[in-house]
VEXGUGU-948860 format. One line per 10 residues: number of its first residue (from 0); for each residue y, z, x of N, C-alpha, C, O. Coordinates in steps of 0.2 Angstrom, whole numbers, plus 5000, padded with zeros to 4 digits. Each point is the difference from the previous one (the first is absolute). Layout:
NUM	Y Z X Y Z X Y Z X Y Z X ~ ... $
//
This chain:
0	4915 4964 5019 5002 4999 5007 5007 4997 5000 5004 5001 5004 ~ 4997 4994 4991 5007 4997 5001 5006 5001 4995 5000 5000 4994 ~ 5004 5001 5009 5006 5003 4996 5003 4997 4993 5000 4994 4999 ~ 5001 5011 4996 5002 4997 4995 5007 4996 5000 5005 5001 5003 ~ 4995 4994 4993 5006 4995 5002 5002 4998 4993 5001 4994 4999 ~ 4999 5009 4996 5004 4998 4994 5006 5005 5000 5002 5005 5003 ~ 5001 4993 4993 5008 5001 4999 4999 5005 4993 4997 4997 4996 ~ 5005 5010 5002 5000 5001 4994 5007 5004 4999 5003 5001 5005 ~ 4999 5000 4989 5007 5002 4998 4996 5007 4995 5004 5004 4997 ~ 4990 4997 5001 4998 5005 4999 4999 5006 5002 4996 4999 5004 $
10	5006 5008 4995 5003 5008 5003 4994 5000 5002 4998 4999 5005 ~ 5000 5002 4991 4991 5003 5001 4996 4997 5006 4998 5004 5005 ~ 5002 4991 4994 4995 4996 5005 5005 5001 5008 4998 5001 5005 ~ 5007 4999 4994 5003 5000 5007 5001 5007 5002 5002 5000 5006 ~ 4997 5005 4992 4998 5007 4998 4994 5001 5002 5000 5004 5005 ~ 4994 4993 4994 4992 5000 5002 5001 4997 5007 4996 5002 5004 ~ 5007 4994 4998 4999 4996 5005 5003 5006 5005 4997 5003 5003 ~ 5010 4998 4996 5002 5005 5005 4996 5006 5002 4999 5002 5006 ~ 4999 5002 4989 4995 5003 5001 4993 5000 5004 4999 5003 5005 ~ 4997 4992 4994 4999 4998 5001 4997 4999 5009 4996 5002 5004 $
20	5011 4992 4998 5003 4998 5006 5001 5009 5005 4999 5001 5006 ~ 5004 5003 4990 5001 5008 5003 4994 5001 5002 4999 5000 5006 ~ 4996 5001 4989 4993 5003 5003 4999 4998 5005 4997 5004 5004 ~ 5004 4989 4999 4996 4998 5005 5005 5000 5007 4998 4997 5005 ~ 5008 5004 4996 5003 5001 5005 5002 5010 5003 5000 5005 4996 ~ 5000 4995 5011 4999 5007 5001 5007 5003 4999 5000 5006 5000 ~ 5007 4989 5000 5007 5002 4999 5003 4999 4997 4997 4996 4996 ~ 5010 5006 5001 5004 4996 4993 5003 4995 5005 5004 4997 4997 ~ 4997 5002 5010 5004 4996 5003 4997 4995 4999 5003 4995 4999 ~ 4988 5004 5003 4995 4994 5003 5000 4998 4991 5001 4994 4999 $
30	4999 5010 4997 5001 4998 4993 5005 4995 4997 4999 4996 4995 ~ 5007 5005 5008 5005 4997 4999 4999 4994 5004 5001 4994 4998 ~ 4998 5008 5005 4999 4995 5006 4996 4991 4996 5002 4994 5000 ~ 4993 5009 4998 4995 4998 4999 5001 4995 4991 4999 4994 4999 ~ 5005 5012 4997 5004 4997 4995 5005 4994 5001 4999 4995 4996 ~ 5005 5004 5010 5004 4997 4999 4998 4992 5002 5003 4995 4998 ~ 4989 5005 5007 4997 4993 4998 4997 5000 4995 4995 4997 5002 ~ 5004 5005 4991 4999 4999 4996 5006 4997 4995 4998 4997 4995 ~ 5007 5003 5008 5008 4999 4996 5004 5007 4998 5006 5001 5001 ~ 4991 5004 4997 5003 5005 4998 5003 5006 5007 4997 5002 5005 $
40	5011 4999 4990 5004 5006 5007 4998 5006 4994 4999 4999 4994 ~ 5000 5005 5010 4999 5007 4998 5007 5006 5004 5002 5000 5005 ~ 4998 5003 4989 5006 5004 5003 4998 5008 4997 4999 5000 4994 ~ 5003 5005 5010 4998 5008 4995 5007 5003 5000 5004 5000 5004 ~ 4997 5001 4988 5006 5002 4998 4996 5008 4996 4995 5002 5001 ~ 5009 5000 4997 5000 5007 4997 4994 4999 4994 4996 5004 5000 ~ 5003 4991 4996 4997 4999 4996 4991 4998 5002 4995 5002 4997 ~ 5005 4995 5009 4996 4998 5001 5001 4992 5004 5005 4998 5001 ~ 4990 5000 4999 5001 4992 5004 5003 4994 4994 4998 4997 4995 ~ 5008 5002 5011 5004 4995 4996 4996 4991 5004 5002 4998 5005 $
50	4995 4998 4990 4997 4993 5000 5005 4993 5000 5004 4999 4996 ~ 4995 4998 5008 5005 4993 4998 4999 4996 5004 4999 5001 5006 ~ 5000 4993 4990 4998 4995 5006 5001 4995 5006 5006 4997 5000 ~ 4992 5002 5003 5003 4996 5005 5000 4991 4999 4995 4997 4998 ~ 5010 5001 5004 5005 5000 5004 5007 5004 4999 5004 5002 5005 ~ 4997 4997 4988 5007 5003 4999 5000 5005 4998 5005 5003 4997 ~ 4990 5001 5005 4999 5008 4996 5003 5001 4993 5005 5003 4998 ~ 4989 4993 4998 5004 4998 4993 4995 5008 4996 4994 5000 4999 ~ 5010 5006 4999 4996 5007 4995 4996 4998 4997 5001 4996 4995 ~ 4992 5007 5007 4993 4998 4995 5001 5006 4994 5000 5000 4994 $
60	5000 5008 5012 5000 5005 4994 5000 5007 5006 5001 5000 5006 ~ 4997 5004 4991 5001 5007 5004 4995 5002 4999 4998 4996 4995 ~ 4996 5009 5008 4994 5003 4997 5000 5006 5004 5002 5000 5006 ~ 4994 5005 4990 4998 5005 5004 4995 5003 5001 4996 5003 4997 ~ 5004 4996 5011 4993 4999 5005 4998 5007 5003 4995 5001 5003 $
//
């Protein structure tokens, strides 16, 4: 019921969480949305969704969702 609050720098895990967080929203905007109070901006480039964190939108990684 309450939200995950650790910090990781690992692909995978932050990979499963996004996943994840998708299944359970009905939009990629409410998704994003939803992302961004977690710390993470999410962005769709050609490759797939580009990750980085907030504040500074520091590049975590790209994945393909």
């Amino acid at each position: 019921m309450f939200a995950e609050d650790t910090v990781t720098l690992d692909l995978d895990a932050i990979r499963s969480f996004l996943k994840a967080e998708r299944a359970k929203t009905l939009s990629e905007a409410e998704w994003r949305f939803r992302m961004r109070g977690y710390g993470y901006h999410l962005r769709r480039v050609d490759e797939g969704i580009e990750v980085a964190r907030l504040p500074k939108k520091t590049f975590v990684g790209t994945f393909a969702m």
